[in-house]
LUMTORLO-828362 format. One record per residue: residue number from 0; residue in three letters; x, y, z of N, C-alpha, C in turn. Coordinates in steps of 0.2 Angstrom, whole numbers, plus 5000, padded with zeros to 4 digits. Layout:
N
SITE  seq  type   n.x   n.y   n.z  ca.x  ca.y  ca.z   c.x   c.y   c.z
SITE  NUM   Ala     X     Y     Z     X     Y     Z     X     Y     Z
...
//
This chain:
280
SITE  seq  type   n.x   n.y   n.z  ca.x  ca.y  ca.z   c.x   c.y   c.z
SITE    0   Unk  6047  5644  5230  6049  5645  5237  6046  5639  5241
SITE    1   Unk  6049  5637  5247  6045  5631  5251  6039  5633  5255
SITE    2   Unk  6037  5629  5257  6032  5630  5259  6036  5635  5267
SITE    3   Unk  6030  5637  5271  6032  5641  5277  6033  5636  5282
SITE    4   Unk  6036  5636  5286  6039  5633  5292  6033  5631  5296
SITE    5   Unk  6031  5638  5299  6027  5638  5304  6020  5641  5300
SITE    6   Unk  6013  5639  5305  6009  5638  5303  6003  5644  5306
SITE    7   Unk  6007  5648  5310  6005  5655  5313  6011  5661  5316
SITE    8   Unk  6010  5666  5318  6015  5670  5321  6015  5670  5327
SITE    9   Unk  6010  5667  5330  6014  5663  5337  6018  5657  5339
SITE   10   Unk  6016  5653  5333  6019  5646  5333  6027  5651  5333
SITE   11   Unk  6029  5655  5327  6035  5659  5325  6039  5661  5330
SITE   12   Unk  6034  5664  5335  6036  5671  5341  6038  5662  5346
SITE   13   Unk  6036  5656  5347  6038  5652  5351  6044  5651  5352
SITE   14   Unk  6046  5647  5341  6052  5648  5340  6058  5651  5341
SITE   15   Unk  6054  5658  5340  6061  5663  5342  6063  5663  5349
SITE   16   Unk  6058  5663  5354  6062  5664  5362  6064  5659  5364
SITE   17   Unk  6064  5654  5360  6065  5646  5361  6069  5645  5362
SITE   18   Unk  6073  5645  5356  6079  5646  5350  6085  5650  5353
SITE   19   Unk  6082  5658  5354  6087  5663  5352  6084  5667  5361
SITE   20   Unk  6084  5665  5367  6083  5669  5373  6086  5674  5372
SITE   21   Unk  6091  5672  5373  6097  5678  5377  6099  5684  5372
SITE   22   Unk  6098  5682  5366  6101  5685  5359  6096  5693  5360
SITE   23   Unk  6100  5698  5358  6096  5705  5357  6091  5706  5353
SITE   24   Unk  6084  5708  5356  6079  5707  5351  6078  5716  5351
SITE   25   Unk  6075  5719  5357  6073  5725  5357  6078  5731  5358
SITE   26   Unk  6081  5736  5355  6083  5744  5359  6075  5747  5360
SITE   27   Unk  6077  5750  5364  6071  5758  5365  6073  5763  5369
SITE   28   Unk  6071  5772  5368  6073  5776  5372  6069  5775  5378
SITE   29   Unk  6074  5779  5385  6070  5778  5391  6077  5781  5394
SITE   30   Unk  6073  5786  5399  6077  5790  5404  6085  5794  5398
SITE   31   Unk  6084  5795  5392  6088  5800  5388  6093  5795  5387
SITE   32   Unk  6093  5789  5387  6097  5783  5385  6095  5778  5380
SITE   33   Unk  6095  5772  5378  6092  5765  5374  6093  5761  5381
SITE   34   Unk  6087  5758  5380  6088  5750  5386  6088  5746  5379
SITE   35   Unk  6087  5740  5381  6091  5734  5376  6087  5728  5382
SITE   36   Unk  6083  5723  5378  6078  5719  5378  6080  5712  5374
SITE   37   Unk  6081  5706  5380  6084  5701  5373  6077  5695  5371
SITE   38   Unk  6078  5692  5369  6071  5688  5366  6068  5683  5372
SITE   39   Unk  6070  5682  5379  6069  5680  5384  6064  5684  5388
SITE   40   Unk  6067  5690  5386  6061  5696  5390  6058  5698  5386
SITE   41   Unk  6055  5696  5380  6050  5699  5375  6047  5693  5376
SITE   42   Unk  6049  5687  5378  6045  5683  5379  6041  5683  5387
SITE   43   Unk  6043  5685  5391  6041  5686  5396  6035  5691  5396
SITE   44   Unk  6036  5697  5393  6030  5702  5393  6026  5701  5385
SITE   45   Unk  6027  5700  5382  6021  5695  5378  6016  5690  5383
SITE   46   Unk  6019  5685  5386  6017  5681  5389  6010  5684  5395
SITE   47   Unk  6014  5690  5398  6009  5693  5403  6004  5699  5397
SITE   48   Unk  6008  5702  5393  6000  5704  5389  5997  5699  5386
SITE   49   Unk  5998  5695  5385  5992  5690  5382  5990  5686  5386
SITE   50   Unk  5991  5681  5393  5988  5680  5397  5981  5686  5401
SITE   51   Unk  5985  5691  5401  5981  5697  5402  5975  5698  5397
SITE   52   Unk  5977  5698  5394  5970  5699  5389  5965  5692  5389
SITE   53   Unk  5967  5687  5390  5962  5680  5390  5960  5681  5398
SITE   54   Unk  5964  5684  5402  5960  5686  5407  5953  5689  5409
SITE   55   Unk  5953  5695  5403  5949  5701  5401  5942  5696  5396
SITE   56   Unk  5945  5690  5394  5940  5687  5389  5941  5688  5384
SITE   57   Unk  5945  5688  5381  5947  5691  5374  5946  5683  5371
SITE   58   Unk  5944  5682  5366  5945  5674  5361  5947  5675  5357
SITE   59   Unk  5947  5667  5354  5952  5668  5345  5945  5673  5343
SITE   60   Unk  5951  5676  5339  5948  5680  5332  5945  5688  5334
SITE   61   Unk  5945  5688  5342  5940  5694  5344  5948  5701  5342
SITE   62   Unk  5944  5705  5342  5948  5710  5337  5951  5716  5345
SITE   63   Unk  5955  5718  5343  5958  5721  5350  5965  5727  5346
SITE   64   Unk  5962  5734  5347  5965  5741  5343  5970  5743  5346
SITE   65   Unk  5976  5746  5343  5981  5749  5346  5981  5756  5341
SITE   66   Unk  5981  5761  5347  5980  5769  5346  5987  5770  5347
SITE   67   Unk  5991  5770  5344  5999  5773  5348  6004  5775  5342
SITE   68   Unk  6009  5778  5343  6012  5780  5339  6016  5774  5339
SITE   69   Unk  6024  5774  5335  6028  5768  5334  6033  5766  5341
SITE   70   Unk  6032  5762  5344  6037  5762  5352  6038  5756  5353
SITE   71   Unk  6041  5752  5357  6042  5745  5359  6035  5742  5362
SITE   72   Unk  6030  5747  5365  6027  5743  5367  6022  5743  5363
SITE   73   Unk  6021  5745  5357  6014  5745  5353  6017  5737  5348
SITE   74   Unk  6025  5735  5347  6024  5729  5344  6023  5723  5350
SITE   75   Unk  6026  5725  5358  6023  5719  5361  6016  5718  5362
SITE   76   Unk  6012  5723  5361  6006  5723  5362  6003  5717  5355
SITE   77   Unk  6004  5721  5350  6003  5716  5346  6005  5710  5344
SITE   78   Unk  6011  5709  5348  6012  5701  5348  6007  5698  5353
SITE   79   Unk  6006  5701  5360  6006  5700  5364  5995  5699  5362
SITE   80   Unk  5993  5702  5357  5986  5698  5355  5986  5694  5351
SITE   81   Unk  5990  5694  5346  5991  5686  5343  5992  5681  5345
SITE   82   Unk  5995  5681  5351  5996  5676  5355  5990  5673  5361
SITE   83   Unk  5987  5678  5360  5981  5678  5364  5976  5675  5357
SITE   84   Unk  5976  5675  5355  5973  5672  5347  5969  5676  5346
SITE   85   Unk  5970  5684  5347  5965  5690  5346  5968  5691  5340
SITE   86   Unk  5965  5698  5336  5967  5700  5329  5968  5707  5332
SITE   87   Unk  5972  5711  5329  5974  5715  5329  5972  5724  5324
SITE   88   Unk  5968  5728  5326  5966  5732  5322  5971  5737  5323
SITE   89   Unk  5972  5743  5317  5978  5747  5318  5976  5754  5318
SITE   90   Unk  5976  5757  5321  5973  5765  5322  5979  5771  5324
SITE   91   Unk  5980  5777  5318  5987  5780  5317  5984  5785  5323
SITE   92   Unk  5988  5788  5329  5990  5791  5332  5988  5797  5332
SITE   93   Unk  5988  5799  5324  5984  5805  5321  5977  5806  5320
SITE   94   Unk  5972  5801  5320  5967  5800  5320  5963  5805  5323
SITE   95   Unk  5957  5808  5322  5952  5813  5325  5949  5808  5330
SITE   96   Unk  5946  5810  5335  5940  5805  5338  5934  5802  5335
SITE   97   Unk  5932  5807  5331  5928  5802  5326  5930  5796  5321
SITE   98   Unk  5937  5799  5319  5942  5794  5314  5943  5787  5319
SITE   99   Unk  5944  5787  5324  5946  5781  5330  5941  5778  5331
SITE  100   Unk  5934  5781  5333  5926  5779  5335  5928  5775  5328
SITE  101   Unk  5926  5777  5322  5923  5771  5315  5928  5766  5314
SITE  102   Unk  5934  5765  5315  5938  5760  5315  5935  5758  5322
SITE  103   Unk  5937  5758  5327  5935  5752  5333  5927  5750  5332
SITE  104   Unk  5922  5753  5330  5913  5752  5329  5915  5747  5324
SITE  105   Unk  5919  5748  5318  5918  5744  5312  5921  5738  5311
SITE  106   Unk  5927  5737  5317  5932  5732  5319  5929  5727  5325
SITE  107   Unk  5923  5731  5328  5920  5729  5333  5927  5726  5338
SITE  108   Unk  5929  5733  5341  5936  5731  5344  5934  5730  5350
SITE  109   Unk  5937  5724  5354  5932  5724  5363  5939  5727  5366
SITE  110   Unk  5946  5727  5365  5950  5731  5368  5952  5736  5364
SITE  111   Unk  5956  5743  5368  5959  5749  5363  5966  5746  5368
SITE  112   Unk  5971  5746  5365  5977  5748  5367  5981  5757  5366
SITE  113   Unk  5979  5762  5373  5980  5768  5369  5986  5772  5375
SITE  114   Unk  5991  5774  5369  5998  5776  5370  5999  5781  5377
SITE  115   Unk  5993  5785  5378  5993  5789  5383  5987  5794  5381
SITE  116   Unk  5987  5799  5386  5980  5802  5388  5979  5805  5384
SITE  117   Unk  5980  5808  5380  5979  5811  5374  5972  5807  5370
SITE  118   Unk  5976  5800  5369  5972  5797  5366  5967  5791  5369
SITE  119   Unk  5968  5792  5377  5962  5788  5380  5956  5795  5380
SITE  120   Unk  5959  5801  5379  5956  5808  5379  5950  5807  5372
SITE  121   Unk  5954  5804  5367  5948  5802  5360  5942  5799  5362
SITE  122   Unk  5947  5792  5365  5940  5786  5368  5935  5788  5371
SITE  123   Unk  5936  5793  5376  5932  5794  5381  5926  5800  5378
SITE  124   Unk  5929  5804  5373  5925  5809  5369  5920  5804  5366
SITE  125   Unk  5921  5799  5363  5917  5793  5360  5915  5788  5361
SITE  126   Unk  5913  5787  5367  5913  5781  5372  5905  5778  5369
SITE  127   Unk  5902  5783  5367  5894  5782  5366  5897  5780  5360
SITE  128   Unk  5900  5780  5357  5900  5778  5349  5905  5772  5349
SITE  129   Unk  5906  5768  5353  5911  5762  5353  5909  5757  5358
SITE  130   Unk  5902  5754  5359  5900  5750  5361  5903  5742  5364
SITE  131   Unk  5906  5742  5358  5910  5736  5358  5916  5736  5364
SITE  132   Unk  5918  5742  5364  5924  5743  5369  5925  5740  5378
SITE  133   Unk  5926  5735  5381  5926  5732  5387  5931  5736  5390
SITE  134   Unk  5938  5737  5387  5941  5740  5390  5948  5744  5387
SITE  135   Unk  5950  5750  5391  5955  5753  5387  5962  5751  5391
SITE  136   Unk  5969  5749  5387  5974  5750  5391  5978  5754  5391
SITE  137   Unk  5980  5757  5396  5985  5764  5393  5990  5764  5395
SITE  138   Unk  5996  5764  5390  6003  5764  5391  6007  5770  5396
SITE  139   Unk  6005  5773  5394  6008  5781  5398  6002  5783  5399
SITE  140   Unk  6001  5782  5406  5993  5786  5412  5992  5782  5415
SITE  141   Unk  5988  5783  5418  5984  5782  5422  5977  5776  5423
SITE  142   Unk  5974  5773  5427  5967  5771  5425  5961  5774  5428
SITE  143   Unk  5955  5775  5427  5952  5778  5430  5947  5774  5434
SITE  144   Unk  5942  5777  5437  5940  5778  5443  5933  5769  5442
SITE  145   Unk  5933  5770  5437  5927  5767  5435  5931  5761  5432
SITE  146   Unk  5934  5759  5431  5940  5753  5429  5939  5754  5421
SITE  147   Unk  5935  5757  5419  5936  5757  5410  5943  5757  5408
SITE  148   Unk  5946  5760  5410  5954  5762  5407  5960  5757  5413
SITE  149   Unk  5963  5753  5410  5967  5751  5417  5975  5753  5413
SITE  150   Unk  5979  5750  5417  5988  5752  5414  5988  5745  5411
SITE  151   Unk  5996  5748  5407  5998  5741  5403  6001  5736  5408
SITE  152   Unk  6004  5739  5414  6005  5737  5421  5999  5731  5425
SITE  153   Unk  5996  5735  5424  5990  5731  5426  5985  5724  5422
SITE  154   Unk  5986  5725  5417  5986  5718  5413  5991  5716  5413
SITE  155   Unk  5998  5719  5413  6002  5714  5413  6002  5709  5421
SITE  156   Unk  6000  5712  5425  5999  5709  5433  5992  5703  5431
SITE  157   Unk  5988  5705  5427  5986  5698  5426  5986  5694  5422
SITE  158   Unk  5991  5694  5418  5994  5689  5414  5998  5684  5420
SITE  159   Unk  6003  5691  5425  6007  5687  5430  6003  5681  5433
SITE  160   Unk  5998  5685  5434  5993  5677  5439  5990  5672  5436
SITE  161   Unk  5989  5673  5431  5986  5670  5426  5991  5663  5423
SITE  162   Unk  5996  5666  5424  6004  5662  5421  6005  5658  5427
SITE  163   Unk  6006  5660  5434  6007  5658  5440  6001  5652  5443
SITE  164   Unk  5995  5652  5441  5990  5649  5441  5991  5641  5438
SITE  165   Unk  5993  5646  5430  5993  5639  5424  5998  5641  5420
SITE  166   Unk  6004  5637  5422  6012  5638  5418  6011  5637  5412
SITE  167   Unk  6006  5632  5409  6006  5630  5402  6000  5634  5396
SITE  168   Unk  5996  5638  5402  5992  5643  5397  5993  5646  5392
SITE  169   Unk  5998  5650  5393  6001  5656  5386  6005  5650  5382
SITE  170   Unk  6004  5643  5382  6010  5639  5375  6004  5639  5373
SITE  171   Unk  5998  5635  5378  5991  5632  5376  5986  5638  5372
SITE  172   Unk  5986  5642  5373  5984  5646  5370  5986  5648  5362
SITE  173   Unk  5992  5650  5363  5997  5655  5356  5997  5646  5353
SITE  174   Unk  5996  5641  5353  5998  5635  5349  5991  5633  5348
SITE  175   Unk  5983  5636  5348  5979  5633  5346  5978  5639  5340
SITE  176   Unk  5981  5645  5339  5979  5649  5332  5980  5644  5328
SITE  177   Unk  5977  5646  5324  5980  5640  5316  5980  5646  5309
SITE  178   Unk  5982  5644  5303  5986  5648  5298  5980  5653  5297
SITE  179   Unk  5972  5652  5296  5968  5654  5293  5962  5657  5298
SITE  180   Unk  5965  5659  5304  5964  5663  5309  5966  5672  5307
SITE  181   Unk  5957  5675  5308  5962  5683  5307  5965  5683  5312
SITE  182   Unk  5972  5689  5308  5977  5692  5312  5979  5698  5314
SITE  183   Unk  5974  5702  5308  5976  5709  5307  5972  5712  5305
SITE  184   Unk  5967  5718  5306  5964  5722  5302  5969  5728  5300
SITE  185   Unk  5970  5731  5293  5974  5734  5292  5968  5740  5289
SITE  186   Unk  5969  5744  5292  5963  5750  5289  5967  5755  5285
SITE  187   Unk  5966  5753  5279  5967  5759  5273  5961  5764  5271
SITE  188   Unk  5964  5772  5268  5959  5775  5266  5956  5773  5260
SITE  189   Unk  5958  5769  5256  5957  5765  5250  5956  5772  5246
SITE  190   Unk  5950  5770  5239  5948  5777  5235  5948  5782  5237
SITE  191   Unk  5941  5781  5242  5935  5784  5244  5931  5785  5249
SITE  192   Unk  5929  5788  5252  5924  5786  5258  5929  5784  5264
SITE  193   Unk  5925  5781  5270  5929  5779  5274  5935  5775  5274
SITE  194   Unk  5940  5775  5279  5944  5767  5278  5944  5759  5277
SITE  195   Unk  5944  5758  5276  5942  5747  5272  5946  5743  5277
SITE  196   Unk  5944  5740  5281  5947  5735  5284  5949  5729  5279
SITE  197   Unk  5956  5732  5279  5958  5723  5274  5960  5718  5281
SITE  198   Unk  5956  5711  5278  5958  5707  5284  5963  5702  5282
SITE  199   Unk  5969  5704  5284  5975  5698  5284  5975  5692  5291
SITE  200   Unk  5975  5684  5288  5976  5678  5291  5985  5680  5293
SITE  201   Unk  5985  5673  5297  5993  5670  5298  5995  5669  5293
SITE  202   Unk  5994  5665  5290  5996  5664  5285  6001  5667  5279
SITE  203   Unk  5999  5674  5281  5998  5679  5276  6005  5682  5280
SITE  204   Unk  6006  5683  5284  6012  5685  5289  6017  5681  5290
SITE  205   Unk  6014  5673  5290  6022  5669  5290  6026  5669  5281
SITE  206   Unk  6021  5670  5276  6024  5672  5272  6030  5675  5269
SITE  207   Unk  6028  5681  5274  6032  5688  5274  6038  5688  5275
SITE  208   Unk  6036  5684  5282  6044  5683  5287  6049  5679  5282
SITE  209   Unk  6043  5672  5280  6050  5667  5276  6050  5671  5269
SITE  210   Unk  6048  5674  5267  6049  5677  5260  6055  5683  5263
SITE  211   Unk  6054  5685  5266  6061  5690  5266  6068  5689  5269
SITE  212   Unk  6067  5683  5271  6073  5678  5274  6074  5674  5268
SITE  213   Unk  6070  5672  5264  6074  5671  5257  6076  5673  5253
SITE  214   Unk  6074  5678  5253  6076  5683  5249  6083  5686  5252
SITE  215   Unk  6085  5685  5258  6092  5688  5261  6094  5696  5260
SITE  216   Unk  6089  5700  5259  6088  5708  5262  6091  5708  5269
SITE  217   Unk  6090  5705  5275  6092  5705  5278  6092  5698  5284
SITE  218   Unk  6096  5700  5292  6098  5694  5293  6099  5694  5300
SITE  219   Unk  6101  5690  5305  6100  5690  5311  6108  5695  5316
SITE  220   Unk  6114  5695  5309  6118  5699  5308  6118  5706  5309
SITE  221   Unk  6113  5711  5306  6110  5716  5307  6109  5720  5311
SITE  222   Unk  6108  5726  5313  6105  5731  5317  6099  5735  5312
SITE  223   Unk  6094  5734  5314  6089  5739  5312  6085  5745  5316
SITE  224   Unk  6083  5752  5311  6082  5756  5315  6075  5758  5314
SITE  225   Unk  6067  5756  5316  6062  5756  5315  6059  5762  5317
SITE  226   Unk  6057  5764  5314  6054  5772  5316  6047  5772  5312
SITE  227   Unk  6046  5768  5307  6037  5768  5301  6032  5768  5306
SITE  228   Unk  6027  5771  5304  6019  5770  5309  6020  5764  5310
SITE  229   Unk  6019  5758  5314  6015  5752  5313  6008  5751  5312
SITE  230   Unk  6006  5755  5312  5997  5756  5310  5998  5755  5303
SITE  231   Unk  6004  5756  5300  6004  5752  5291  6007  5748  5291
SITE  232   Unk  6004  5743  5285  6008  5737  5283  6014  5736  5282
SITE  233   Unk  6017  5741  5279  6025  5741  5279  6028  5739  5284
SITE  234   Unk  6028  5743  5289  6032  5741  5298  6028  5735  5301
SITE  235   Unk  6022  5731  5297  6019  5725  5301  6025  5720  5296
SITE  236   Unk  6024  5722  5289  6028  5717  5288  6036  5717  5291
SITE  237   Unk  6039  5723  5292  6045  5721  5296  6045  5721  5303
SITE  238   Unk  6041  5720  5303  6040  5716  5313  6039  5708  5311
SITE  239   Unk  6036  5706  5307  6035  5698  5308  6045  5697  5306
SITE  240   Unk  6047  5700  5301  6054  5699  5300  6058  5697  5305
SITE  241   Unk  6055  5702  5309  6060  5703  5314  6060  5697  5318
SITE  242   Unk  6053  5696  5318  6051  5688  5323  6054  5681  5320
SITE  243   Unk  6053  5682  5312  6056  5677  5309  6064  5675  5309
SITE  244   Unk  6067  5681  5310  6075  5680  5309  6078  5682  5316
SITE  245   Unk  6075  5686  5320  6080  5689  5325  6083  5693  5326
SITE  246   Unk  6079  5699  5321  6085  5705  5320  6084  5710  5323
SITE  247   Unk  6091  5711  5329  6092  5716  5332  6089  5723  5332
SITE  248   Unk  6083  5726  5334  6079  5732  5333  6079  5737  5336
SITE  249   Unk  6080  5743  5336  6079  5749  5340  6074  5752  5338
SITE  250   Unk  6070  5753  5341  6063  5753  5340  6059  5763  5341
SITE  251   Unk  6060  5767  5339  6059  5773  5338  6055  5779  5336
SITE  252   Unk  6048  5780  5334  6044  5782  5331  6046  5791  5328
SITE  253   Unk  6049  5794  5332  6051  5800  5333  6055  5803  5327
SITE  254   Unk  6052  5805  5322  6055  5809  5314  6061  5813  5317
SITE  255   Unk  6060  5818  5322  6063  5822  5323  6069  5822  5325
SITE  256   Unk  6068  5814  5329  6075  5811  5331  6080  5806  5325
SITE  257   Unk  6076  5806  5323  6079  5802  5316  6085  5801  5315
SITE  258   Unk  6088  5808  5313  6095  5807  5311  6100  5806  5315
SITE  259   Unk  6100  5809  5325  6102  5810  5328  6100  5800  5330
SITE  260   Unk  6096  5797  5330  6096  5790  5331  6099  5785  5326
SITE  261   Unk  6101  5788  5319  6105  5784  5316  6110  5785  5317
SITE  262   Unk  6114  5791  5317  6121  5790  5320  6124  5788  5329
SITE  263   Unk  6117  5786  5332  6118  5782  5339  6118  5775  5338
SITE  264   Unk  6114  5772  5334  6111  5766  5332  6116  5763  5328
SITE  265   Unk  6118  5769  5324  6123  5765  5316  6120  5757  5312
SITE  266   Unk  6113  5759  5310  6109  5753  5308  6112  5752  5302
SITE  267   Unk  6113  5744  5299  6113  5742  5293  6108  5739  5287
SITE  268   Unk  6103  5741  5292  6093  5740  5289  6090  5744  5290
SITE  269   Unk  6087  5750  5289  6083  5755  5288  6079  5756  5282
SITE  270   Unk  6071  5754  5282  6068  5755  5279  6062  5762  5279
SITE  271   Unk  6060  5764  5274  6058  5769  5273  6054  5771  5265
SITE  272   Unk  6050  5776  5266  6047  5780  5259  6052  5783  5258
SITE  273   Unk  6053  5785  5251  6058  5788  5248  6061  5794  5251
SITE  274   Unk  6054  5797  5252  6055  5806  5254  6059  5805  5260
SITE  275   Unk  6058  5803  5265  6061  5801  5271  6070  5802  5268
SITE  276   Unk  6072  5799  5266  6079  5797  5264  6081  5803  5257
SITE  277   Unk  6076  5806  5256  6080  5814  5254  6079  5818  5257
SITE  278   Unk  6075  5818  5261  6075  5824  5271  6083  5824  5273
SITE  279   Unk  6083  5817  5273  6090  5816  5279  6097  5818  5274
//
C-alpha cells in the first residue's frame, strides 16, 4: 500500500472541507426530522470548538474526554480537539461515576465534553476525584453558577472570537499536529482490573482512513447509517473514513430507533457486531 497522503487528521479534516464544502457530510435527528450538514459547516463548528478549547488552554497533546452517547456532536467534538492538537479520551455514557472519575484521573483529562446532566450529574459527584478537570462542556444543559460547567454554545462563542481576532488561528494550529502526536486514548477493559488506556498517534488514524479507501468497502457514493458507541474503536475508525473519503453520514446512537432509521436513511454502509444484524 502507499504511503498515507496526510500526515495527521487535521492536516485530512482540512482537505476535506477544502475540497468537498458544499458536498453532504452530516444527517442528524432534531425536532422529529434529520437536519443535513455539509462539509462547509462541519468546518465552521470544528473551527469554533477548537478555537474554543485553545482559548480554555488546552495544548498539543493535553488529553480532553467526551462522556456522550453516539450524536453529531460527540464526532464534532472530537474532530474539533484534534484540531486543537488535544488528544481525545473515550468514556461510554454507561459508565458509573466512579467508572468516569479513573478514566478522566488516569487520562489526566483538563476538559470533559458531557452530553447532558445526567452526566455532568457524574462529574460533579466526583469532582474531588478529578483534579485535572478545568472545565466541563455540556451539550444538552446548562452551565453553572461557578463557570465549572459551560455550554457547547458557549465555547463555541469563543472559538467565534478567537477566529474573528486571528482568521489564521485554527489552519495554524490543526497544521502544527504532526504524525506522532497522541490522538486518542481508547480505554478498554482489557483482562482484568481496570480499563488500559491504549494510546493511538495520527499516524495510526490516517492509516485507517487510506487503508479503507483502498481497499474500496466503501466510497464517497454512499450513504451511511452510524449508530456504534464512538467511545470504541470501531466507530473511531469509521469516522476517520468518513473524513478521508466523504461519506454521506446519518449520525444516530439510538438502538431502539434503529430499524425505523434504516428504512428512513436507506444506508448502503452500515456497520455493526453481528448480534446487532440478527435483532433486526
Amino acid at each position: 500500500m502507499a504511503a498515507a497522503s496526510f500526515s495527521s487528521v487535521p492536516e485530512m479534516f482540512l482537505h476535506r472541507i477544502r475540497s468537498t464544502p458544499d458536498s453532504e457530510a452530516f444527517l442528524f435527528p432534531k425536532n422529529g426530522g434529520w437536519e443535513t450538514m455539509n462539509w462547509g459547516e462541519v468546518g465552521n463548528e470544528v473551527r469554533e470548538i477548537a478555537l474554543g478549547l485553545v482559548s480554555l488552554g488546552v495544548e498539543l497533546e493535553d488529553r480532553c474526554a467526551i462522556l456522550s452517547g453516539t450524536r453529531v456532536e460527540w464526532i464534532l467534538a472530537d474532530i474539533g480537539i484534534l484540531c486543537a492538537g488535544g488528544a481525545a479520551s473515550t468514556i461510554y455514557p454507561t459508565n458509573t461515576p466512579d467508572e468516569c472519575a479513573y478514566i478522566i484521573a488516569d487520562s489526566e483529562s483538563r476538559v470533559v465534553f458531557a452530553e447532558d446532566q445526567d452526566q455532568v450529574d457524574k462529574l460533579l459527584e466526583e469532582r474531588a476525584n478529578t483534579p485535572s478537570v478545568e472545565k466541563v462542556i455540556v451539550i444538552d444543559g446548562h452551565g453553572s453558577s461557578d463557570g465549572w460547567v459551560i455550554t457547547l454554545d458557549a465555547l463555541k462563542a469563543l472559538g467565534a472570537a478567537a477566529h474573528e481576532a486571528d482568521g489564521e488561528a485554527f489552519e495554524a494550529r490543526a497544521e502544527s499536529v504532526q504524525s506522532d502526536h497522541l490522538a486518542t486514548l481508547i480505554y478498554t477493559s482489557g483482562t482484568t482490573g481496570r480499563p488500559k488506556g491504549v494510546e493511538l498517534t495520527h499516524d495510526c488514524w490516517v492509516f485507517e482512513g487510506e487503508a479503507m479507501e483502498a481497499m474500496g468497502t466503501m466510497a464517497a457514493t454512499d450513504r451511511q447509517l452510524l449508530f456504534l458507541p464512538m467511545a470504541h474503536v470501531f466507530a473511531k475508525v469509521l469516522e476517520v473514513a468518513i473524513i478521508k473519503m466523504g461519506i454521506p453520514t446519518a449520525v444516530d446512537g439510538s438502538i431502539d430507533n434503529l430499524v425505523e432509521n434504516m428504512g428512513t436513511i436507506r444506508p448502503t454502509f452500515m456497520a455493526a457486531v453481528p448480534r446487532v444484524f440478527e435483532k433486526v
